[in-house]
C-alpha positions in Angstrom: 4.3 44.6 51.3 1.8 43.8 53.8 -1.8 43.6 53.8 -4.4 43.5 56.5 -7.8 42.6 56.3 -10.8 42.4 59.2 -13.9 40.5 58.9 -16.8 38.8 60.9 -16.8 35.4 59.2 -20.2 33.9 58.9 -21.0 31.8 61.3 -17.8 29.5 61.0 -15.0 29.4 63.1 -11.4 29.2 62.1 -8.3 27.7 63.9 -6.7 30.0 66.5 -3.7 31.2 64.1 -3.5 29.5 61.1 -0.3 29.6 58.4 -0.7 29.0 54.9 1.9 29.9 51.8 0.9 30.2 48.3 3.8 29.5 46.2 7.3 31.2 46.8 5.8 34.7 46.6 3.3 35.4 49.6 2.1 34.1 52.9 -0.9 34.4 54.5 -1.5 34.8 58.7 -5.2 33.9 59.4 -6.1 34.9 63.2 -9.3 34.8 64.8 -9.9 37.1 67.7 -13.1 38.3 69.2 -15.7 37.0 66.3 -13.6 38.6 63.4 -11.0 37.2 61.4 -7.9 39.2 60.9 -6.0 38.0 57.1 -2.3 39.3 57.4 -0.9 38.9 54.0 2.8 39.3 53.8 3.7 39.6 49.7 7.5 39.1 48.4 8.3 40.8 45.5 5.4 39.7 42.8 6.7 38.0 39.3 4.5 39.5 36.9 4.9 39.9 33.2 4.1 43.3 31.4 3.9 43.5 27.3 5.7 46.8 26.7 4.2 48.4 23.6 7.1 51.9 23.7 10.3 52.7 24.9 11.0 48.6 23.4 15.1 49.7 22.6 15.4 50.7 26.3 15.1 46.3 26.9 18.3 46.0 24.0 20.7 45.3 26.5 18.9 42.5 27.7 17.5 41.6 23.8 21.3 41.5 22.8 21.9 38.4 24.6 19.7 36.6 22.8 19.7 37.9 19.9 23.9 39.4 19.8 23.4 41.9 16.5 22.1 45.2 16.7 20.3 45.2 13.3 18.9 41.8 13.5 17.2 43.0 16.9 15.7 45.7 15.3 13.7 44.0 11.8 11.5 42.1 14.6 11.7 44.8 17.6 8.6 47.0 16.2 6.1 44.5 14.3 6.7 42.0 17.4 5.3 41.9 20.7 7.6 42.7 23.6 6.9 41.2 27.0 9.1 41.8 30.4 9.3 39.6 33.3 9.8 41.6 36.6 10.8 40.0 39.8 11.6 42.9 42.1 13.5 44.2 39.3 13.8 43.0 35.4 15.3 39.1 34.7 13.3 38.2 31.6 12.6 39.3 27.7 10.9 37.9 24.9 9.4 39.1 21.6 6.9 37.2 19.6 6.1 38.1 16.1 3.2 36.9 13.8 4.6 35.0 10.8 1.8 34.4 9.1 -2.6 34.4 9.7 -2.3 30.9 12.3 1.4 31.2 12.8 3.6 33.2 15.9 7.4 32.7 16.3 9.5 33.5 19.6 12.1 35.7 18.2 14.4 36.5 21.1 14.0 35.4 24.9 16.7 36.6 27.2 17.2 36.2 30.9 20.7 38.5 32.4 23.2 35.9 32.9 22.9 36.3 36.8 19.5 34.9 36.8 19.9 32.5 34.6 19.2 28.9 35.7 16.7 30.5 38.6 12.9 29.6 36.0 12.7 33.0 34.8 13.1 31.8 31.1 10.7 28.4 31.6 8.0 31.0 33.1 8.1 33.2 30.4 8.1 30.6 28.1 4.6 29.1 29.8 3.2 32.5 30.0 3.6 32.6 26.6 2.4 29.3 25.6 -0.9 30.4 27.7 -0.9 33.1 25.5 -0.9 32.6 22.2 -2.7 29.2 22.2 -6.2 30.7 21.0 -4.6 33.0 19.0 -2.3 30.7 16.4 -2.0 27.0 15.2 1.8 27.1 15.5 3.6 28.6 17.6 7.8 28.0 16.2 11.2 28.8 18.0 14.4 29.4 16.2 17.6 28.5 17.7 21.2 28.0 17.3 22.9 24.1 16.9 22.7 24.0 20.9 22.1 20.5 22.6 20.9 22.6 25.7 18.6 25.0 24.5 17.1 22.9 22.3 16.7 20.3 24.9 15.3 23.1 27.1 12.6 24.0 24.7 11.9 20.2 24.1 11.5 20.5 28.0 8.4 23.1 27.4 6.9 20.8 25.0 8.5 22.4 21.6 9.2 19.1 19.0 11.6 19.8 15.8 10.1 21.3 13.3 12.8 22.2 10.4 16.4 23.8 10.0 17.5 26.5 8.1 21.3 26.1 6.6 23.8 28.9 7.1 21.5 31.0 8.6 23.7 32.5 11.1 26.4 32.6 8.5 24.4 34.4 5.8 22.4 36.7 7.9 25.7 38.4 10.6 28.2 40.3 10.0 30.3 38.2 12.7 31.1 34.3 13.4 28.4 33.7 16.1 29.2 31.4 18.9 27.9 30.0 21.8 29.5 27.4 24.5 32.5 27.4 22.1 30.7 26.6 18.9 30.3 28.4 16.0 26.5 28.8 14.9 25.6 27.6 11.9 22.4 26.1 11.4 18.9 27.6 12.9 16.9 24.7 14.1 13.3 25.5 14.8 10.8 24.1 17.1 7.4 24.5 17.1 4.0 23.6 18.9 0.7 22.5 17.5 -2.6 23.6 18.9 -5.7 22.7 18.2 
């Protein structure tokens, strides 16, 4: 996309061309000709994140690789809130339910395996830390016995929190693994506000 804007700027003068880039996603041209200013703003493809509040089983493609049974997706798909991350197209899910009056949990964040390792999960994760930390004390994640998950959570500022035995074992129909391991154990994480 590209955007144009003309104005008379008051009573300062600019550089001849001037280049500046905001982040990976746009650029701005600044040009001064004949007492006006002319902004050329060339825009990428936006990141943005959208809470999607119907049509939540169209994401279950995506939701199933977090979260890999059907059933379990849906007991938190409809009380939780669903929120998309779009970067030209879809990379990102995540749900977040309240537990309890001062208390929200992550329930499933997937990124499609292609896009994985690109930030998309670490921004949602952020976005959603900036939103929920006036609205709940706690904020937990649940995860499988998995060094690098958890160890990417610890990376957004998650600490332990508690474990719950055999939960993956009691609560699918099907061994659950991931990187070769069977799942086991949920390990939560959580972060305090104030």
């Amino acid at each position: 996309m590209l955007r144009i804007f003309l104005f008379e700027p008051p009573n300062r003068r600019i550089q001849p061309e001037r280049y500046a880039t905001f982040g990976p996603k746009f650029s701005v041209i600044y040009r001064q000709k004949n007492n006006y200013i002319i902004i050329v703003i060339l825009e990428e493809n936006i990141m943005e994140i959208r809470e999607i509040s119907t049509n939540k089983e169209k994401y279950m493609d995506l939701l199933l690789l977090g979260d890999e049974q059907e059933n379990m997706v849906y007991k938190y798909l409809f009380k939780g809130n669903l929120f998309a991350l779009f970067d030209s197209d879809l990379k990102t899910v995540c749900i977040v339910t309240k537990e309890d009056k001062t208390i929200y949990e992550i329930k499933n964040i997937a990124t499609y395996e292609r896009y994985q390792g690109k930030g998309y999960g670490y921004y949602m994760i952020n976005y959603i830390i900036e939103n929920y930390k006036n609205k709940c004390k706690t904020l937990l994640v649940g995860t499988g016995e998995n060094e690098k998950i958890i160890n990417f959570y610890k990376k957004c500022g998650f600490k332990y929190s508690h474990v719950l035995k055999d939960f993956f074992i009691k609560n699918y129909d099907h061994k659950i693994f991931e990187d070769g391991k069977q799942l086991k154990d949920m390990v939560y994480l959580k972060m305090e506000f104030e």
